[in-house]
N, C-alpha and C positions, 0 to 999 in steps of 0.2 A: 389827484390827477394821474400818477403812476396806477394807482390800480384801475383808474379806467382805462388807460391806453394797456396794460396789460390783460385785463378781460376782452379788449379791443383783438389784442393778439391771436389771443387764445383761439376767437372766434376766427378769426380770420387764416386759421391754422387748421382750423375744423374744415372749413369749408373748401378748402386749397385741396385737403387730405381727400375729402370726395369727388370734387372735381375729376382730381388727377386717378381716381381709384374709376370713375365713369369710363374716363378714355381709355383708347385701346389702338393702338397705332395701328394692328395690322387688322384692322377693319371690323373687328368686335367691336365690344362694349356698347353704349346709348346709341350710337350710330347706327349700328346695323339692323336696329329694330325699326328706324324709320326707311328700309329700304322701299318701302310701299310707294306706287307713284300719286297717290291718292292723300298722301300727309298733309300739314300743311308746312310745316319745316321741312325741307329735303335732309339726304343722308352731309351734304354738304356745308349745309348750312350748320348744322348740330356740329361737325365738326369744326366751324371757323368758331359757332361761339362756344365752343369747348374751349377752343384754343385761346381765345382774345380773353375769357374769364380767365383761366389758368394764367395768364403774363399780367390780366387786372390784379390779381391777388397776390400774386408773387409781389408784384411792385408794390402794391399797400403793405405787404408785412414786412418791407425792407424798407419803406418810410416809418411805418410804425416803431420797426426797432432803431433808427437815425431819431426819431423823436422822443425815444425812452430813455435813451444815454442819460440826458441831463437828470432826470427823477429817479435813475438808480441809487440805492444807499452809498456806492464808494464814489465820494465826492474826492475831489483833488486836493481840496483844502483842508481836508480830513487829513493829521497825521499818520491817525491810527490804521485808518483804512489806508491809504497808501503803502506803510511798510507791511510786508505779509509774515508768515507765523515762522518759517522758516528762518526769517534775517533776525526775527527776534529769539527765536530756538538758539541761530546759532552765539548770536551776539550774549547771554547767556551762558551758552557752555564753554565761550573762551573766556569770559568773567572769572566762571566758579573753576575752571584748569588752570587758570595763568598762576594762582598761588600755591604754592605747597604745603599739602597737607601737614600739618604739625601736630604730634600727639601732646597729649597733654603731660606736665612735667610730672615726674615720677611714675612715671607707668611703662613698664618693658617694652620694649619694642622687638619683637622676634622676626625673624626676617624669614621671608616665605623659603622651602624648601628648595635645591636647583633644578631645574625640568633635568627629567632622565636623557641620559643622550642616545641614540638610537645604533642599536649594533649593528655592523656587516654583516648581513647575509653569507652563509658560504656558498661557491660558486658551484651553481648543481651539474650533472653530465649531461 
Protein backbone atom coordinates (compact mmCIF):
# COMPACT_ATOMS: atom_id res chain seq x y z
CA UNK A 1 0.00 0.00 0.00
CA UNK A 2 2.97 2.52 0.68
CA UNK A 3 4.26 1.98 -2.70
CA UNK A 4 1.09 2.78 -4.30
CA UNK A 5 0.36 5.89 -2.39
CA UNK A 6 3.94 6.73 -3.22
CA UNK A 7 3.72 6.19 -6.95
CA UNK A 8 0.19 8.07 -6.16
CA UNK A 9 2.66 11.02 -5.05
CA UNK A 10 4.92 10.97 -7.54
CA UNK A 11 2.12 11.45 -10.09
CA UNK A 12 0.54 13.91 -8.46
CA UNK A 13 3.78 15.87 -8.23
CA UNK A 14 4.31 15.52 -11.88
CA UNK A 15 1.28 16.98 -12.64
CA UNK A 16 1.16 20.05 -9.97
CA UNK A 17 4.91 20.70 -11.53
CA UNK A 18 3.12 21.32 -15.05
CA UNK A 19 0.19 22.73 -14.04
CA UNK A 20 2.08 25.36 -12.08
CA UNK A 21 4.92 25.60 -15.15
CA UNK A 22 1.46 26.40 -17.69
CA UNK A 23 0.56 29.56 -15.47
CA UNK A 24 1.76 32.76 -15.86
CA UNK A 25 0.47 35.53 -13.54
CA UNK A 26 1.33 38.32 -15.54
CA UNK A 27 -0.86 37.13 -18.48
CA UNK A 28 1.44 34.69 -20.47
CA UNK A 29 1.44 31.28 -20.33
CA UNK A 30 -1.79 28.73 -21.58
CA UNK A 31 -3.98 31.73 -21.13
CA UNK A 32 -2.92 34.05 -23.46
CA UNK A 33 -3.28 31.80 -26.37
CA UNK A 34 -6.93 31.68 -25.98
CA UNK A 35 -7.22 35.43 -26.31
CA UNK A 36 -9.38 34.68 -29.42
CA UNK A 37 -13.02 35.63 -28.90
CA UNK A 38 -14.02 32.79 -31.05
CA UNK A 39 -12.55 29.73 -28.33
CA UNK A 40 -14.64 27.90 -26.74
CA UNK A 41 -12.99 28.36 -23.19
CA UNK A 42 -12.29 32.05 -22.62
CA UNK A 43 -8.79 33.64 -21.56
CA UNK A 44 -10.84 33.52 -17.96
CA UNK A 45 -11.95 30.67 -17.64
CA UNK A 46 -8.34 28.77 -18.56
CA UNK A 47 -7.29 30.74 -15.68
CA UNK A 48 -9.93 29.94 -12.98
CA UNK A 49 -9.28 26.28 -13.96
CA UNK A 50 -5.60 26.67 -13.75
CA UNK A 51 -6.16 27.82 -10.69
CA UNK A 52 -8.87 25.52 -9.05
CA UNK A 53 -6.49 22.48 -10.50
CA UNK A 54 -3.41 23.99 -8.91
CA UNK A 55 -5.23 24.25 -5.00
CA UNK A 56 -6.98 20.49 -6.35
CA UNK A 57 -3.56 18.95 -6.40
CA UNK A 58 -1.92 20.78 -3.91
CA UNK A 59 -4.63 19.46 -1.52
CA UNK A 60 -4.37 15.78 -2.77
CA UNK A 61 -0.58 15.71 -2.30
CA UNK A 62 -0.96 17.02 1.23
CA UNK A 63 -3.51 14.26 1.93
CA UNK A 64 -1.39 11.86 0.20
CA UNK A 65 1.56 12.64 2.41
CA UNK A 66 -0.94 12.78 5.94
CA UNK A 67 -1.90 9.19 4.47
CA UNK A 68 1.74 7.81 4.04
CA UNK A 69 2.86 8.76 7.66
CA UNK A 70 1.49 5.58 8.98
CA UNK A 71 3.33 3.14 5.86
CA UNK A 72 6.68 4.83 6.40
CA UNK A 73 9.56 2.30 7.61
CA UNK A 74 10.21 4.56 11.05
CA UNK A 75 7.42 3.14 13.03
CA UNK A 76 7.32 4.43 16.61
CA UNK A 77 7.40 1.17 18.12
CA UNK A 78 10.52 0.56 16.33
CA UNK A 79 13.51 0.93 18.90
CA UNK A 80 15.98 0.99 16.43
CA UNK A 81 14.27 3.40 14.26
CA UNK A 82 13.48 5.68 16.76
CA UNK A 83 16.91 6.29 18.27
CA UNK A 84 19.14 7.84 15.46
CA UNK A 85 22.91 7.11 14.52
CA UNK A 86 24.13 10.15 16.28
CA UNK A 87 22.80 9.09 20.03
CA UNK A 88 24.14 5.90 19.20
CA UNK A 89 27.76 7.37 17.73
CA UNK A 90 27.77 9.20 20.62
CA UNK A 91 26.60 6.84 23.44
CA UNK A 92 29.52 4.63 21.99
CA UNK A 93 32.27 6.93 22.23
CA UNK A 94 31.60 7.81 25.89
CA UNK A 95 31.51 3.90 26.53
CA UNK A 96 34.97 3.38 24.83
CA UNK A 97 36.47 7.25 26.59
CA UNK A 98 35.04 6.60 30.07
CA UNK A 99 37.95 3.84 30.71
CA UNK A 100 41.48 4.34 30.64
CA UNK A 101 43.57 3.10 28.40
CA UNK A 102 46.07 0.60 30.17
CA UNK A 103 49.11 -0.76 28.53
CA UNK A 104 49.95 -3.91 28.83
CA UNK A 105 52.20 -5.00 31.81
CA UNK A 106 55.70 -5.03 30.88
CA UNK A 107 55.96 -2.87 28.07
CA UNK A 108 57.53 1.00 28.44
CA UNK A 109 55.42 3.34 28.45
CA UNK A 110 57.27 6.62 27.02
CA UNK A 111 55.66 9.59 27.33
CA UNK A 112 54.94 11.90 24.25
CA UNK A 113 57.52 14.75 23.84
CA UNK A 114 56.41 18.58 25.66
CA UNK A 115 54.69 20.75 22.86
CA UNK A 116 57.39 23.50 22.16
CA UNK A 117 56.43 26.84 23.74
CA UNK A 118 56.11 29.59 21.53
CA UNK A 119 58.77 32.52 21.63
CA UNK A 120 58.21 36.44 22.00
CA UNK A 121 58.34 38.17 19.04
CA UNK A 122 60.81 41.20 19.22
CA UNK A 123 59.03 44.32 19.10
CA UNK A 124 59.60 45.85 15.49
CA UNK A 125 59.94 49.93 14.84
Amino acid sequence: MGTFISILIIIVCLLLVIVVLIQNSKGGGLSSTFASSNQVMGVRKTADFLEKSTWTLAIALLALCLFAVPYSKGKSGDKEAVESITRKKAENNISTTAAPITPPPGTNVVAPPPAPTPTPKAPGK
